[in-house]
DOBA-51292 format. One record per residue (C-alpha): x, y, z; chain. Coordinates in Angstrom, 3 decimals. Example, Ala and Ser with C-alpha at 12.3 -4.5 7.8 and 13.67 -1.06 7.14 Angstrom:
% DOBA-51292
12.300_-4.500_7.800_A
13.670_-1.060_7.140_A
END
This chain:
% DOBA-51292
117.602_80.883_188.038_A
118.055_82.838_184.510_A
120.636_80.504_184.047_A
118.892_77.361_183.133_A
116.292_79.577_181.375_A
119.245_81.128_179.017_A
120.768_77.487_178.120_A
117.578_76.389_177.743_A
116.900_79.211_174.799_A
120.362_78.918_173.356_A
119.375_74.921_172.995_A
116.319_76.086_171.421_A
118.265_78.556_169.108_A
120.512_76.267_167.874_A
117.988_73.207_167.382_A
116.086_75.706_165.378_A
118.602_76.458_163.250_A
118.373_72.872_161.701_A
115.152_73.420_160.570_A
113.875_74.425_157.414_A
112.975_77.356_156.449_A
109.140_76.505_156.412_A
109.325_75.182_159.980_A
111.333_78.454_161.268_A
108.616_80.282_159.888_A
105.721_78.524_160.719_A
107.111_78.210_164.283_A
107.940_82.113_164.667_A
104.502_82.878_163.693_A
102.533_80.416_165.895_A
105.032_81.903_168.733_A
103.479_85.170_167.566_A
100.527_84.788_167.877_A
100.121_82.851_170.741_A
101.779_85.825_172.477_A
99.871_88.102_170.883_A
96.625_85.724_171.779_A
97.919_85.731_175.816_A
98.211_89.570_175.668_A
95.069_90.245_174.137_A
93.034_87.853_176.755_A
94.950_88.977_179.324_A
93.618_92.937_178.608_A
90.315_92.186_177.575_A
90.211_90.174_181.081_A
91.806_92.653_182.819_A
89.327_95.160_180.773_A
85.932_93.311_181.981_A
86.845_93.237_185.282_A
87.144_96.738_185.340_A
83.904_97.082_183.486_A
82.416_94.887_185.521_A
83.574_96.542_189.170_A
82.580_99.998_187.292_A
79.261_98.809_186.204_A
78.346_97.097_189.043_A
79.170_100.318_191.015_A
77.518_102.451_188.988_A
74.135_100.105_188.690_A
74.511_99.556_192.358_A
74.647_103.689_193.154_A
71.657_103.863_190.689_A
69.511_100.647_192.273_A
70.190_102.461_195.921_A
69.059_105.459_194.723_A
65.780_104.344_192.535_A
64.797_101.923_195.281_A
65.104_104.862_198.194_A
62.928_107.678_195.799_A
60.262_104.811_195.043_A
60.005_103.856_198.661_A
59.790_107.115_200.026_A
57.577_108.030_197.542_A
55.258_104.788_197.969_A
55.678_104.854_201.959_A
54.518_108.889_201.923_A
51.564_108.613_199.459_A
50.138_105.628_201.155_A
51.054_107.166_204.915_A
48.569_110.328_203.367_A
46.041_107.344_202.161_A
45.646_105.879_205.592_A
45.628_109.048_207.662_A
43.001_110.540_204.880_A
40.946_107.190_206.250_A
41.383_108.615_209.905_A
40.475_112.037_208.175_A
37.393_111.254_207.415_A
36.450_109.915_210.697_A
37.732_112.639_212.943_A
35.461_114.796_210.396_A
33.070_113.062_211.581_A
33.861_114.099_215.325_A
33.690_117.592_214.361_A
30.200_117.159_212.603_A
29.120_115.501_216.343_A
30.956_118.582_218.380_A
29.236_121.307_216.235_A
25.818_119.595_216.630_A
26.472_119.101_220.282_A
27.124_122.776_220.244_A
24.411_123.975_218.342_A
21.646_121.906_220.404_A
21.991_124.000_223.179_A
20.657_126.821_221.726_A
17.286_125.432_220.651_A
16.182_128.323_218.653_A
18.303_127.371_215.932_A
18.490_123.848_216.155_A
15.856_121.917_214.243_A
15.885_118.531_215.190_A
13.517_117.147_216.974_A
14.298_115.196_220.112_A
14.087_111.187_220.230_A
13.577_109.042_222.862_A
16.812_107.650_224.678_A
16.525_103.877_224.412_A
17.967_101.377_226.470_A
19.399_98.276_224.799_A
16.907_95.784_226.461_A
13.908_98.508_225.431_A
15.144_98.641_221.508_A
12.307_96.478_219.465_A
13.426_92.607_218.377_A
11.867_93.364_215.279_A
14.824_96.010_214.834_A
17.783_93.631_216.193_A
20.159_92.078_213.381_A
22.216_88.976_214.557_A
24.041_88.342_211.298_A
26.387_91.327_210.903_A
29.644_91.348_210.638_A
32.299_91.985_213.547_A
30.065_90.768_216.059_A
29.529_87.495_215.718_A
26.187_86.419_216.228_A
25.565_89.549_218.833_A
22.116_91.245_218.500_A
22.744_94.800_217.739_A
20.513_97.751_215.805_A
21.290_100.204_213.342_A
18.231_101.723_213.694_A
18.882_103.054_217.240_A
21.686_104.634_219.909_A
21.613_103.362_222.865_A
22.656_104.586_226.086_A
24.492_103.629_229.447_A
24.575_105.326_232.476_A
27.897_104.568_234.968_A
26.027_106.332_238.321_A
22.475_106.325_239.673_A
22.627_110.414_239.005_A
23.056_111.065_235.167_A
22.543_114.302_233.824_A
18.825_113.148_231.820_A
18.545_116.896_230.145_A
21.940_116.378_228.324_A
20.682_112.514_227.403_A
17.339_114.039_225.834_A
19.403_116.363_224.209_A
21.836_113.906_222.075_A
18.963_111.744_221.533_A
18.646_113.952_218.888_A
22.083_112.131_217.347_A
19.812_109.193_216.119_A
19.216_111.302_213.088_A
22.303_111.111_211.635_A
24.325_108.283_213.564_A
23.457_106.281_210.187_A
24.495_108.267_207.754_A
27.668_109.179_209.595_A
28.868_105.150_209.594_A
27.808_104.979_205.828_A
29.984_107.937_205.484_A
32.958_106.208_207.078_A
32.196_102.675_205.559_A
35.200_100.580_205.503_A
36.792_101.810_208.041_A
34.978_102.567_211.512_A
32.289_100.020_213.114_A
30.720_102.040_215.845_A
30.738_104.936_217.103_A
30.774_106.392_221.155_A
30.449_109.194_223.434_A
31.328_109.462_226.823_A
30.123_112.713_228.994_A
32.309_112.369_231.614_A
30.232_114.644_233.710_A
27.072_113.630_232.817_A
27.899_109.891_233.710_A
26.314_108.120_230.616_A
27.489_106.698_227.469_A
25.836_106.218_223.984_A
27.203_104.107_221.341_A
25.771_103.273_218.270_A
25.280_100.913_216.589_A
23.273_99.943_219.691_A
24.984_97.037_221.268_A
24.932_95.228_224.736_A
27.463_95.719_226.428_A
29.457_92.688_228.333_A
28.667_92.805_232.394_A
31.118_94.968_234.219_A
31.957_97.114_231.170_A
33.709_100.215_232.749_A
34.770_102.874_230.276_A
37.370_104.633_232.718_A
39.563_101.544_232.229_A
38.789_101.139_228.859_A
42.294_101.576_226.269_A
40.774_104.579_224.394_A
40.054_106.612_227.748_A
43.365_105.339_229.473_A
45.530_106.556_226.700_A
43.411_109.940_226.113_A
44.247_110.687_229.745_A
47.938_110.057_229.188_A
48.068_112.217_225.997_A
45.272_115.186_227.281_A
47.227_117.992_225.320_A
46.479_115.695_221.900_A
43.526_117.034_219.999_A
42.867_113.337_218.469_A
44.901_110.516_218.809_A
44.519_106.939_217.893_A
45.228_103.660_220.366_A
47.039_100.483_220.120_A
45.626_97.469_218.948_A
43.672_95.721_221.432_A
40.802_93.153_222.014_A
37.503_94.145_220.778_A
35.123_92.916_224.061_A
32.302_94.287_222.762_A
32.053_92.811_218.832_A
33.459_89.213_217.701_A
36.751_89.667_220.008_A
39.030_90.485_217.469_A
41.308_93.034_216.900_A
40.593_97.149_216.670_A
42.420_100.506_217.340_A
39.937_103.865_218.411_A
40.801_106.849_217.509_A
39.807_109.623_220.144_A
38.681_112.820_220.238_A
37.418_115.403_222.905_A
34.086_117.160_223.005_A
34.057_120.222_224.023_A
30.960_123.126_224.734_A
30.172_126.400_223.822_A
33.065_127.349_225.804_A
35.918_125.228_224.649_A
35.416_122.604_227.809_A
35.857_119.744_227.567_A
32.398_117.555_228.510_A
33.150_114.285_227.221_A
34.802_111.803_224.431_A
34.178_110.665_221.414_A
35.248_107.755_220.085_A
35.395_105.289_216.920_A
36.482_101.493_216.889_A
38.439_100.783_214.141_A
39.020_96.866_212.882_A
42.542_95.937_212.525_A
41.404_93.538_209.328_A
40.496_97.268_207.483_A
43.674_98.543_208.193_A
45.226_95.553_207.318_A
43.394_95.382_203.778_A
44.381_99.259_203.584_A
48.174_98.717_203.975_A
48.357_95.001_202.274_A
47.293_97.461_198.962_A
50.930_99.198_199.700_A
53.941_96.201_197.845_A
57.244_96.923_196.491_A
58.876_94.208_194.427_A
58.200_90.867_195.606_A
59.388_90.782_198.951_A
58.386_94.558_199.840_A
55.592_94.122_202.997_A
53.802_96.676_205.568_A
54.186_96.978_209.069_A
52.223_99.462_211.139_A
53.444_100.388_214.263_A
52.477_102.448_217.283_A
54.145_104.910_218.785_A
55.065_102.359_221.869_A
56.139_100.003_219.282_A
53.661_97.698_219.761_A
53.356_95.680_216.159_A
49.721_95.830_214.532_A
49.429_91.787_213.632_A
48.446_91.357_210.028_A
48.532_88.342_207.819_A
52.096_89.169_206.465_A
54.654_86.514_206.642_A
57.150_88.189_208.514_A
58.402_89.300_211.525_A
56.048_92.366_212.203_A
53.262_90.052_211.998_A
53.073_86.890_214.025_A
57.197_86.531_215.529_A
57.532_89.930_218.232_A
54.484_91.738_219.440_A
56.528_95.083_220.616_A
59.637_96.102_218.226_A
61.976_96.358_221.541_A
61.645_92.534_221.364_A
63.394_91.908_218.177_A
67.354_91.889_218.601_A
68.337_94.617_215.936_A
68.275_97.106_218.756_A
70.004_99.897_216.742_A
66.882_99.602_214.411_A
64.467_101.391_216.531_A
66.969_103.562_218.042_A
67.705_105.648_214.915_A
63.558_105.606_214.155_A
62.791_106.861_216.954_A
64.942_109.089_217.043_A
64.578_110.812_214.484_A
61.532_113.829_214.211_A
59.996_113.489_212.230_A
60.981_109.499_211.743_A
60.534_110.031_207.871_A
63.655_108.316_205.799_A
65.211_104.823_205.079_A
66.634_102.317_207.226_A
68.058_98.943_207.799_A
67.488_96.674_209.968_A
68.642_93.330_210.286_A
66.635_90.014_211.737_A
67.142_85.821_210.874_A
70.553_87.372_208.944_A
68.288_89.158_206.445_A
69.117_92.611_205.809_A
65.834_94.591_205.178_A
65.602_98.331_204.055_A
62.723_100.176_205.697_A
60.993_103.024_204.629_A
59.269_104.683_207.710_A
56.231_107.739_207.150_A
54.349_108.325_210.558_A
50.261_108.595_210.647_A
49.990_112.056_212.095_A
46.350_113.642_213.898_A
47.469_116.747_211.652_A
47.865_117.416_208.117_A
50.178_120.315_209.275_A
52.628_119.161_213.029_A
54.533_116.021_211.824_A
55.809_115.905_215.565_A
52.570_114.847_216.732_A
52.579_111.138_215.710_A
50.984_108.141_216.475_A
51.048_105.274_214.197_A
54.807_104.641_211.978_A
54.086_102.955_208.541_A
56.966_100.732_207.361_A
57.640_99.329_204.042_A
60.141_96.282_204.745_A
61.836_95.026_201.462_A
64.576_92.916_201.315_A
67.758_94.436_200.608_A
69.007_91.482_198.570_A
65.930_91.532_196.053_A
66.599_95.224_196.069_A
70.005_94.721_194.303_A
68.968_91.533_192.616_A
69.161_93.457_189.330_A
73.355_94.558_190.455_A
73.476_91.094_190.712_A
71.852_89.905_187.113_A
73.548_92.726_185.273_A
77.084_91.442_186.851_A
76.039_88.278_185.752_A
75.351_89.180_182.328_A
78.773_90.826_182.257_A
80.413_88.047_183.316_A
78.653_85.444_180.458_A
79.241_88.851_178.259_A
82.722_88.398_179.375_A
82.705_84.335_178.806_A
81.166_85.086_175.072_A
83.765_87.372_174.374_A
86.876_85.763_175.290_A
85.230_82.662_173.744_A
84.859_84.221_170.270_A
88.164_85.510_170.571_A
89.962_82.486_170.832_A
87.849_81.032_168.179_A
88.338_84.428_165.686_A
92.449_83.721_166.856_A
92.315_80.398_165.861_A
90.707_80.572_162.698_A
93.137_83.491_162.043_A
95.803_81.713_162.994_A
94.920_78.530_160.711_A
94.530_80.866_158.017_A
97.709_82.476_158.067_A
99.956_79.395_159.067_A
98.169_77.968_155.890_A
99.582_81.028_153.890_A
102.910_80.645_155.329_A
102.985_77.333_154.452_A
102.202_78.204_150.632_A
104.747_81.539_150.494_A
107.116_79.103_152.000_A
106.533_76.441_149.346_A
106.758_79.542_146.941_A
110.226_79.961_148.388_A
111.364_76.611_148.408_A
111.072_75.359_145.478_A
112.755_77.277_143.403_A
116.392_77.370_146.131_A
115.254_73.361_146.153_A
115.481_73.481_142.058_A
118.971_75.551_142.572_A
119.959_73.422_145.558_A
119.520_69.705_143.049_A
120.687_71.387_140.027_A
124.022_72.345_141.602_A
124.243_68.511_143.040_A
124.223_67.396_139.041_A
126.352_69.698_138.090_A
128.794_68.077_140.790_A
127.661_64.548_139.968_A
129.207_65.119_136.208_A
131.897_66.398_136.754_A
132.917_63.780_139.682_A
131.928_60.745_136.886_A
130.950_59.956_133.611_A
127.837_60.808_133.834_A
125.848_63.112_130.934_A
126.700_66.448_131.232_A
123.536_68.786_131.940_A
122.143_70.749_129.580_A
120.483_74.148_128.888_A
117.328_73.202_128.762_A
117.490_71.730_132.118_A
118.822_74.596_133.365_A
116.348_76.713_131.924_A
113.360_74.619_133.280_A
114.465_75.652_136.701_A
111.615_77.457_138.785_A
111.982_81.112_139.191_A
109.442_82.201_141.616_A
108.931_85.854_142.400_A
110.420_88.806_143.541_A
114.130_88.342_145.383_A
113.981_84.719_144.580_A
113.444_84.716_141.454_A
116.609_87.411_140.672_A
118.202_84.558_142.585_A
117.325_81.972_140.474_A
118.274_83.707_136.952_A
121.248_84.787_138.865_A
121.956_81.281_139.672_A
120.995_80.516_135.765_A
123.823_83.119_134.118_A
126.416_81.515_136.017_A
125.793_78.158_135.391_A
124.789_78.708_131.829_A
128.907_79.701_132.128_A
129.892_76.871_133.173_A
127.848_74.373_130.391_A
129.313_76.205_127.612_A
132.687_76.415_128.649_A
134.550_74.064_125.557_A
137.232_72.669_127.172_A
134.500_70.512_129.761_A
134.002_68.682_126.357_A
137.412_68.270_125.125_A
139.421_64.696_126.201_A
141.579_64.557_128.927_A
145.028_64.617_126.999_A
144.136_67.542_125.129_A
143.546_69.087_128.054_A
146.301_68.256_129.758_A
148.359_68.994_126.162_A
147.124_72.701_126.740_A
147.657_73.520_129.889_A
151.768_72.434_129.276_A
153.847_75.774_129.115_A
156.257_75.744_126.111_A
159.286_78.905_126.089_A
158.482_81.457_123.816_A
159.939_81.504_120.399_A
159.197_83.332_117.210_A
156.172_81.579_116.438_A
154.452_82.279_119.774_A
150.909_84.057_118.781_A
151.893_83.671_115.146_A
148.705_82.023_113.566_A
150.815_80.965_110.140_A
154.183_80.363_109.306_A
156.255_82.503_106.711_A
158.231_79.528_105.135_A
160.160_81.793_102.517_A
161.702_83.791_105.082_A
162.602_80.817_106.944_A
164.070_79.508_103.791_A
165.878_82.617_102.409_A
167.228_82.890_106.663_A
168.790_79.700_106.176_A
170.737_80.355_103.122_A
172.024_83.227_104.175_A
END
């Protein structure tokens, strides 16, 4: 194979060596540079892809890293907002269990009692049928009302709570926004109040209610909160309860009480809680049963349990974990999502105890969107730069190939004056033609530097060769001249001495 390739240069070499000296030089140079050119793309390539693979790195390491701080950080401040909204309610439980406490010792306790009311005894004139949650339902915030489950309820403990209707209202205003009514259940007592008063629907059984179901699964909990479920007694849609336990004097538990929360509160709580564009909320129970919210997405409307979506691995590693506080990923309709997980605990203090999981879902693609614009940028960076340097090269190239072509002019002409003067002095001597002069040889270009000592070089010897005499002299004197006579007495004499010849001869 180097075969070929070496005749092939030699051709070149030797078809180069015809050319003048212009072309030679003009033709190194461009070879020059464009070598030069190839090497210098080739690094500053070679270069930018390095940048490029570094910087991406780099801005990828420091994207991963800003987007897990700000989601942890968003995800725990706004887990403390929402449980500070359960806060205030389960307050609100230990305002009832210190009153219910304190009215059985009636020395101390100052309210007066009330009259336990019945829903179908409560005045019209105090019924509202245009309140929210309840769609058209008659209910009064002006009253409790009570329900007894058994023929036998205890009517001392009823008279006593009556007492409740005294601050029922200022205990919803207090928890505005987020509960809707209120209950208690005494267990033993077999009666219920809930306020606002409402009528209940026919057949309404709190022992197989969700809130009393799932505070008999979790009896060591000191509050908890429910699933989502159907609210049967408002407008039908849907509410969580959080639950607490009332105990007496003697830390016994007597009864429940209990506070229906709408979903759409919680909903407007955690719609408050975005990151980028694509970042949306999820609240999940402890049994992974989704809370539906008007999200696109599929925590929303798609799976109504988390086992259901096929990412298994997901929910595996969450709940795992204790507490499940961190990032993960989770994959669903090929999207990759990174989720930032905070639980809603009943305490400020155990983390263990859990029983909503707020999510922050953001898609990991958005996440590195900016990796993706700053590669970009290097790239067109990259584009501009190699584009300018081809343009700077050829300008520099057309600028210096235009120099060439001047020096080379500057050496030219004077070995072209040399080259044509030499010809005439040939042509005259070959034929009658004029003989050149000294003034044509003098009118000869110099140029500079080691050209020109060429030139004037060139000019002594040829200034030689015009003055030599015997060019100028005919042809038979020449020849006359260049005879060789033997040597005799006048050779080298410049005059003769014609009286010694004379006086030799007469001797």
């Amino acid at each position: 194979m180097c075969n070929p390739l070496l005749h092939i240069w030699k051709e070149m070499i030797s078809v180069s060596k015809t050319w003048s000296i212009k072309n030679q030089m003009m033709i190194c140079y461009l070879m020059t540079m464009l070598i030069i050119i190839l090497l210098i793309i080739f690094f500053q390539i070679f270069n930018l892809n390095l940048l490029e693979v570094s910087t991406t790195n780099r801005m990828e390491e420091a994207l991963d890293k800003q987007a897990r701080e700000n989601m942890l950080s968003l995800i725990r401040e706004s887990g403390a907002y929402i449980f500070s909204k359960f806060q205030e309610v389960f307050i609100m439980f230990d305002v009832v269990g210190q009153m219910l406490i304190s009215m059985y010792n009636e020395n101390t306790f100052a309210l007066e009692y009330l009259t336990p009311m019945r829903f179908s005894s409560i005045p019209a004139s105090e019924l509202s049928s245009n309140v929210s949650f309840y769609e058209g339902q008659n209910i009064s915030y002006s009253y409790s009302c009570f329900y007894n489950f058994s023929s036998t309820y205890d009517g001392t403990l009823l008279k006593k709570v009556s007492r409740f209707d005294n601050i029922w209202k200022m205990l919803l205003d207090l928890t505005t926004g987020t509960a809707i009514r209120f209950y208690i259940l005494f267990e033993e007592g077999n009666f219920m109040v809930i306020y606002p008063a409402s009528n209940l629907p026919k057949g309404y059984n709190p022992y197989t209610q969700i809130w009393y179901t799932t505070f008999i699964e979790n009896q060591n909990s000191t509050t908890l909160a429910t699933t989502s479920y159907k609210d049967i007694i408002g407008d039908g849609k849907g509410i969580i309860s959080l639950v607490a336990p009332l105990n007496n004097a003697y830390g016994q538990r007597i009864g429940l009480i209990v506070a229906d929360l709408p979903i759409v509160f919680i909903n407007q709580e955690i719609s408050k809680i975005s990151y980028l564009n694509s970042g949306q909320t999820g609240l999940i129970y402890k049994n992974g049963d989704i809370l539906q919210s008007p999200n696109t997405g599929w925590w929303s409307n798609k799976y109504k349990n988390i086992d259901q979506i096929p990412d298994k691995v997901f929910w595996k590693q969450v709940s795992s974990t204790s507490p499940p506080i961190g990032i993960y990923y989770l994959i669903d309709d090929n999207v990759i999502y990174r989720v930032a997980t905070y639980p809603v605990m009943d305490s400020a203090i155990d983390s263990t105890n859990w029983y909503f999981l707020l999510m922050l879902f953001v898609s990991e693609e958005e996440i590195m969107e900016d990796k993706n614009d700053s590669q970009t940028k290097i790239e067109d960076f990259g584009v501009i730069l190699l584009i300018s340097t081809i343009l700077c090269s050829i300008a520099t190239m057309s600028v210096v190939t235009v120099c060439i072509y001047f020096l080379a002019r500057l050496i030219l002409k004077p070995i072209n004056g040399v080259i044509d003067f030499t010809n005439k002095i040939n042509a005259t001597i070959d034929s009658e033609k004029d003989p050149v002069t000294l003034e044509e040889l003098n009118s000869l270009y110099e140029g500079e530097d080691q050209v020109a000592h060429l030139v004037k070089a060139f000019k002594s010897f040829a200034s030689n060769l015009i003055n030599r005499t015997d060019d100028r002299m005919p042809k038979p004197l020449l020849i006359s001249q260049k005879r060789i006579f033997p040597p005799n007495e006048f050779y080298l004499n410049k005059r003769l001495n014609l009286r010694g010849m004379i006086n030799q001869i007469r001797e």
